[in-house]
C-alpha positions as CSV (number, residue, x, y, z in Angstrom):
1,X,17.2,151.0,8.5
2,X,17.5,148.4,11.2
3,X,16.7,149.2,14.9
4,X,19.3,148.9,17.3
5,X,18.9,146.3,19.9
6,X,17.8,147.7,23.4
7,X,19.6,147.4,26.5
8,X,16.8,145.4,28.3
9,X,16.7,141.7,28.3
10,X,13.9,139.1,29.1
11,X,15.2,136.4,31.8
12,X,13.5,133.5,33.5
13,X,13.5,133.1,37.9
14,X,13.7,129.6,38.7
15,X,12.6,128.9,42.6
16,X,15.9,127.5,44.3
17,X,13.7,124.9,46.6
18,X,11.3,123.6,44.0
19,X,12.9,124.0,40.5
20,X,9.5,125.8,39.1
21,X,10.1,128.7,36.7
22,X,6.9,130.8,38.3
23,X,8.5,134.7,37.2
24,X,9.5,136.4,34.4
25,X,11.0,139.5,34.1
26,X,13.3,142.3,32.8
27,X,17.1,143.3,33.2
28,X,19.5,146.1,32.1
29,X,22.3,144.3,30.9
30,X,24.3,147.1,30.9
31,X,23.4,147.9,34.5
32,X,23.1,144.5,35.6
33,X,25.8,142.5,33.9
34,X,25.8,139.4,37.3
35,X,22.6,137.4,37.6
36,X,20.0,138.2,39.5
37,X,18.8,136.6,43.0
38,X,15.5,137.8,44.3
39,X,13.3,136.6,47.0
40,X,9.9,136.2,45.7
41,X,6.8,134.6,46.7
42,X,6.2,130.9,45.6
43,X,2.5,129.7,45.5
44,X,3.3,126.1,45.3
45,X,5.1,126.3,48.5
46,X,3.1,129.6,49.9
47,X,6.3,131.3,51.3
48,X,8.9,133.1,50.3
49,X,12.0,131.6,48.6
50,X,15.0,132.6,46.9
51,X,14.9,132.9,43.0
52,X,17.9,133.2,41.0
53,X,18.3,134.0,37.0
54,X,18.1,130.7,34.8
55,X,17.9,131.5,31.1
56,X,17.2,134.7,28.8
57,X,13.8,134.5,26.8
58,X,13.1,136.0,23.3
């Protein structure tokens, strides 16, 4: 029998100052049906900065 697909999803976090995809991580989708904004660190920049949901991975 198949396996039934699971309710977590891989996305992307694109930084919203330089563009970089630096993060990858997981969502409910059930949970969490919006995207996701999360401040995270950036090393390029060395601060904190706003990361929002860009794409989901496989």
């Amino acid at each position: 029998m198949a396996k039934k697909k699971g309710n977590r999803v891989l996305i992307g976090l694109e930084c919203t100052e330089t563009g970089r995809r630096t993060y990858v991580t997981q969502k409910n989708r059930i949970n969490d049906a919006e995207k996701l904004q999360i401040m995270k660190y950036n090393p390029v920049l060395k601060k904190h900065t706003l990361h929002k949901e860009v794409q989901r991975l496989k």
